[in-house]
N, C-alpha and C positions, 0 to 999 in steps of 0.2 A: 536402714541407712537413709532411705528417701524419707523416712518421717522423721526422720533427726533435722535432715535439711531443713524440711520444708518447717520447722520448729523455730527456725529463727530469723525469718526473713526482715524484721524488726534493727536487726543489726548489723545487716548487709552496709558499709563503707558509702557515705554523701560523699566524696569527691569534690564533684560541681559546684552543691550546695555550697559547703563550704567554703570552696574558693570564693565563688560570686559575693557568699553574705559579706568577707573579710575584701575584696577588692570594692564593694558598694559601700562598704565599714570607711573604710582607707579615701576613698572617695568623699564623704559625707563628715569624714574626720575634719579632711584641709577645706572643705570649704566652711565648717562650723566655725574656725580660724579666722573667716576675713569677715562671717555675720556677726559672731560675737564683737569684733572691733567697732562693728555699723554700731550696735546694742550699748556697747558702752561710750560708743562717740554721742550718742542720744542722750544717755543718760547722763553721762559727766555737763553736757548743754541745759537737762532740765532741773539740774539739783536744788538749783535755788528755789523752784519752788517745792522743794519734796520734802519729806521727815527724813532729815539725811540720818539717822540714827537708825532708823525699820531700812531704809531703802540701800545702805551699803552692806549691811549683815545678809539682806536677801540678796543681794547682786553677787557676793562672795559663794555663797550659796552657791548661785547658778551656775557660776564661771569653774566649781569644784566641780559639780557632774560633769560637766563640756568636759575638765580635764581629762578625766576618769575615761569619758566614752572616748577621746581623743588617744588615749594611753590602750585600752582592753584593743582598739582596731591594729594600732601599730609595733606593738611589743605585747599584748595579752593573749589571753583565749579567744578571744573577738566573740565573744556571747551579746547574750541583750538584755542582759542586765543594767547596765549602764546606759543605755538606749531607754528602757522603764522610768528609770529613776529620772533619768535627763525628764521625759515628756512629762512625765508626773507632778516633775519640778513645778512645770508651768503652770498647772495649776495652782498650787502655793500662792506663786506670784498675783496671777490673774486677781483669787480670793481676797489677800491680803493688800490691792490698789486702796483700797478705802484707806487703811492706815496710811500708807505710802503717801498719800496725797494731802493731810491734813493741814488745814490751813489755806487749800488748794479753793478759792472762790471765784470761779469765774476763770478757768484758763482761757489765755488767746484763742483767736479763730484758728490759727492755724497749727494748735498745741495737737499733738497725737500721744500718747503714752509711750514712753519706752521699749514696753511690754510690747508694744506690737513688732519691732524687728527682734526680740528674745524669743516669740512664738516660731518662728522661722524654722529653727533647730525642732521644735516641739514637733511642730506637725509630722516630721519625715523619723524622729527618732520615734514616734506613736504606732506611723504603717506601717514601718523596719522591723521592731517589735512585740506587736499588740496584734490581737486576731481581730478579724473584722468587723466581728459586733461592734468591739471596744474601741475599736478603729473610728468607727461611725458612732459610736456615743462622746468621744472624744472630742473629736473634729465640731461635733453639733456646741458639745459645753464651749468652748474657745472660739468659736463663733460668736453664740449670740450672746456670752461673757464680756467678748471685745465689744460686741456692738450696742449692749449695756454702756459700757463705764464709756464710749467716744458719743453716745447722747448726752450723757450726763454732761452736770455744770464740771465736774471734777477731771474731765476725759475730755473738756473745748466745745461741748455742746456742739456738737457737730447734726447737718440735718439728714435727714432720714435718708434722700438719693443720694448724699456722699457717705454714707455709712456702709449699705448695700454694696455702693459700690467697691470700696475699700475691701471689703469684707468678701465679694466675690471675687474680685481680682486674688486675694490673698488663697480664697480655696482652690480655683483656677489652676493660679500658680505651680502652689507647694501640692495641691493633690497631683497633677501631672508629674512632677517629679518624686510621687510615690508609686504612681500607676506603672511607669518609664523600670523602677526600682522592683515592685512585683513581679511583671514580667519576667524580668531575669531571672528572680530568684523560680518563679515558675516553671520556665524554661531549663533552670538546671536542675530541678525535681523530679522532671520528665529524663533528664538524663540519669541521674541517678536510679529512678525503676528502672530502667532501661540494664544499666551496671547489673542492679542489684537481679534483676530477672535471669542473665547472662550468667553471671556466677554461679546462681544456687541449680542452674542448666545445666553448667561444666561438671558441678558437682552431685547432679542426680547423674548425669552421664558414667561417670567415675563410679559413680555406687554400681550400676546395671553392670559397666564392664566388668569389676570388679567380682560383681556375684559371677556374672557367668565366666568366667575364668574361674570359678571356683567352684562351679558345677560341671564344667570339663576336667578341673582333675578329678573331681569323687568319680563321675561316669568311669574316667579314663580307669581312677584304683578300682574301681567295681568291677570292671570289664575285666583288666588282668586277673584281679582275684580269681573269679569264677570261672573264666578260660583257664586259668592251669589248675583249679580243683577239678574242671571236669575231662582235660586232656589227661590229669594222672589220674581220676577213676577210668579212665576210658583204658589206659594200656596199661593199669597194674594188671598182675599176673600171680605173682606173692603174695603173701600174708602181713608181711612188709610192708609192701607196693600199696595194698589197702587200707592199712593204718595210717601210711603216709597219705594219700589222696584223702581219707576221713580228715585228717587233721585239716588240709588243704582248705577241706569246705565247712567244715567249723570256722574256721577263720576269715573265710568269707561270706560267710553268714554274721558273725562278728562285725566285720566291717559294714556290711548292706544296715548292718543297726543303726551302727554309731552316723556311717556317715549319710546316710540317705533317709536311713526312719526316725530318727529320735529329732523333734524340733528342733534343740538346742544347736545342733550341727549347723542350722540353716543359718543362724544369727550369725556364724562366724567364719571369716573367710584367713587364708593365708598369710604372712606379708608381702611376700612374692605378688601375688595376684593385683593386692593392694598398690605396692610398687606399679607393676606394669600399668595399672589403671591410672594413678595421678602422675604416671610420667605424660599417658599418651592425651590425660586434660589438660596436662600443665604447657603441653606442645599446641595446643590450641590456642594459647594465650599468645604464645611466643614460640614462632614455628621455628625460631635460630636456638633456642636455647640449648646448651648444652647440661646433659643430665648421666648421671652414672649411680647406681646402686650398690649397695654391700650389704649382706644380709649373711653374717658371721652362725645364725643360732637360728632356723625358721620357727614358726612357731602361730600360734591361731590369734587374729586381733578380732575382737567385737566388733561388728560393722556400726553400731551407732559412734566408737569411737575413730574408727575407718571414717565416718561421716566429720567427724568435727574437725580432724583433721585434713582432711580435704581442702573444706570451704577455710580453712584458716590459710593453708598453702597456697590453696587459687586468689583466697584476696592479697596476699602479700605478692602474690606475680603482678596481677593487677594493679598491685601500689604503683611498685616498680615501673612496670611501661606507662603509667599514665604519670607518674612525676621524675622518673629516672628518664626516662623520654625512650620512644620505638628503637634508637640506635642503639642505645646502651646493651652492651653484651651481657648476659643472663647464667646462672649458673645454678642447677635444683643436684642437689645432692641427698642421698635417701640411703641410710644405715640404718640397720637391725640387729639384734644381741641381745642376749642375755632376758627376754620379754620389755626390752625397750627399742624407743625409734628415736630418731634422730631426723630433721627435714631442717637442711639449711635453704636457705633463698639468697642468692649475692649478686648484687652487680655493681657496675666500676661509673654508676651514674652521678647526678649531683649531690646526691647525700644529703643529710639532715640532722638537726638536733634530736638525738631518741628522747631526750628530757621535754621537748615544746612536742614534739611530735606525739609521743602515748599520751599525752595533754589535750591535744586540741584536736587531733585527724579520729575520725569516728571508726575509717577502717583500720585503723592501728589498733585500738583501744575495745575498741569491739568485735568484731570480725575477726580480727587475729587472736589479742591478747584474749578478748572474753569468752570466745569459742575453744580456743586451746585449754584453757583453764574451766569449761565446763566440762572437760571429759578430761581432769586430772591430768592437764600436762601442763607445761609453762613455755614462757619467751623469753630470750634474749636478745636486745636489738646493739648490735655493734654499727654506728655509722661515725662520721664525720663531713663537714660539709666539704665536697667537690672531691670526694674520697670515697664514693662509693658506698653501698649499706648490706649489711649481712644478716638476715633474719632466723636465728637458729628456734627451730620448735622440736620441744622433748618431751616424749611421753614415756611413762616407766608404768607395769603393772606393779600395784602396790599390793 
């Protein structure tokens, strides 16, 4: 059971992560909103001198990623894909000034390129989501790309200390407001190991107690066994009485097999056990919760699926207090029958869409759904928003 756990720490629920990337997303959305206005207030100023024909198909261009990244932070998945493309974009642009500018002899002294308030968005969509090599090769091309084309005749021939200068103000700037933006996301990385360290905890816990609750009962069936095979050899008398005390320890020989010599025994523990174990992990989470068991048909579970089962039910508690909020009252319900389980999760918190939610929440989708479903069981997510959510997980031996 503990190497089940420790098998998936890969898909342990980002929480943080994700909140922060989608509130820094949300953030970075509305202000793209009032640069892009800057970008085309520039650009609608310089058109007279540009190839208006290259320069509105690429500006169309531009303002379609913006949309995109502006749409995935406030209604999408809030991925970084759109963040890619956006920074990507700028390159495009950057490349393609030569066209753009044709005709372009001698701009004013005080002409700047367009390009340079549409790099704005690049720089911080590149940190957002670009790893930092690419980060740092980025940032260097859009640098000294910009400080190319504003020496140039076609860029206002600008001279070398106001290029520099321009050009380190602008790294200055927008890198501060990426380094400001890492941190966070840093910051709730550290929280998420932190999460993810905690649960696959509850859930080696839940394994240990689990076995040993289920090395007290074998003990316990061993001990009765043998105690009354050797109490009825001790006072039989008859020939009866002998037969019967033989039978006694035959069958406690029988059992000393099954449950204490044969490996296989070890791999598997009760439900019962199972039960009592992810009530007293799941009380760890949420010391109010209220929990009740049924268990119609007992019967033996495989502890690697005693394992999957666990960490799926501790992450779904875990959802719950950290987005249903600490007050919300808690409900773990745990049925058994027929060699199936039953493990509902409910509480009367703010609810969610299960449609955006198995979508975008990492511990929904992995942790829950893809750990129940690696050891052949499934989910049902019943919620609505401000109506509370019910996470039902079913496993059946097939």
């Amino acid at each position: 059971m503990s190497q089940a756990s420790s098998a998936q720490p890969q898909q342990i629920a980002s929480f943080a992560s994700r909140r922060v990337d989608r509130l820094i997303g949300r953030a970075f959305a509305a202000a793209s909103v009032l640069l892009g206005a800057e970008t085309a207030t520039n650009l609608i100023a310089q058109m007279p001198l540009l190839h208006a024909n290259i320069v509105w198909p690429l500006a169309a261009g531009l303002w379609l990623t913006q949309a995109f990244m502006i749409y995935t932070f406030w209604f999408g998945r809030a991925d970084k894909l759109w963040l890619q493309v956006h920074a990507g974009y700028m390159l495009v642009l950057l490349f393609s000034w030569p066209l753009q500018a044709q005709g372009l002899h001698g701009a004013p002294a005080t002409f700047v390129p367009w390009l340079w308030w549409a790099f704005d968005t690049g720089w911080i969509s590149a940190a957002l989501s670009f790893k930092l090599r690419w980060v740092s090769l980025y940032f260097a091309t859009l640098v000294v790309g910009s400080m190319a084309i504003m020496l140039s005749p076609i860029g206002g021939s600008h001279s070398w200390p106001d290029v520099i200068q321009s050009a380190s103000f602008s790294v200055l700037s927008n890198g501060s407001v990426a380094v400001i933006a890492l941190m966070l996301k840093n910051a709730a990385a550290r929280t998420d190991r932190a999460n993810e360290t905690a649960i696959l905890a509850r859930a080696a816990n839940a394994s240990a107690d689990a076995q040993s609750r289920e090395r007290a009962r074998v003990d316990a069936l061993v001990h009765d066994s043998v105690l009354t095979a050797l109490i009825s050899a001790s006072n039989a008398t008859t020939k009866e009485q002998t037969e019967a005390a033989s039978q006694l320890a035959s069958s406690a020989i029988v059992r000393l097999k099954a449950e204490f010599l044969e490996p296989a025994s070890i791999e598997n523990i009760y439900v019962s056990g199972f039960f009592d174990a992810l009530t007293v992990a799941a009380k760890k989470i949420d010391a109010q919760l209220d929990s009740r068991a049924t268990i119609a048909n007992p019967f033996l579970l495989p502890t690697s699926i005693a394992s999957g089962l666990t960490e799926a039910c501790l992450q779904a508690l875990s959802n719950s207090v950290t987005h249903a909020g600490a007050k919300a009252h808690r409900e773990l319900i745990l049925k058994a029958s027929e060699r199936s389980l039953k493990i509902v999760v409910k509480d009367n918190g703010r609810g969610f869409r299960p449609s955006s939610a198995a979508r975008g929440r990492l511990g929904i989708r992995n942790s829950i759904i893809g750990r129940t479903e690696s050891v052949g069981g499934r989910v049902h997510i019943d919620s609505t928003p401000g109506k509370g959510a019910t996470i039902i997980i079913e496993w059946a031996q097939k």
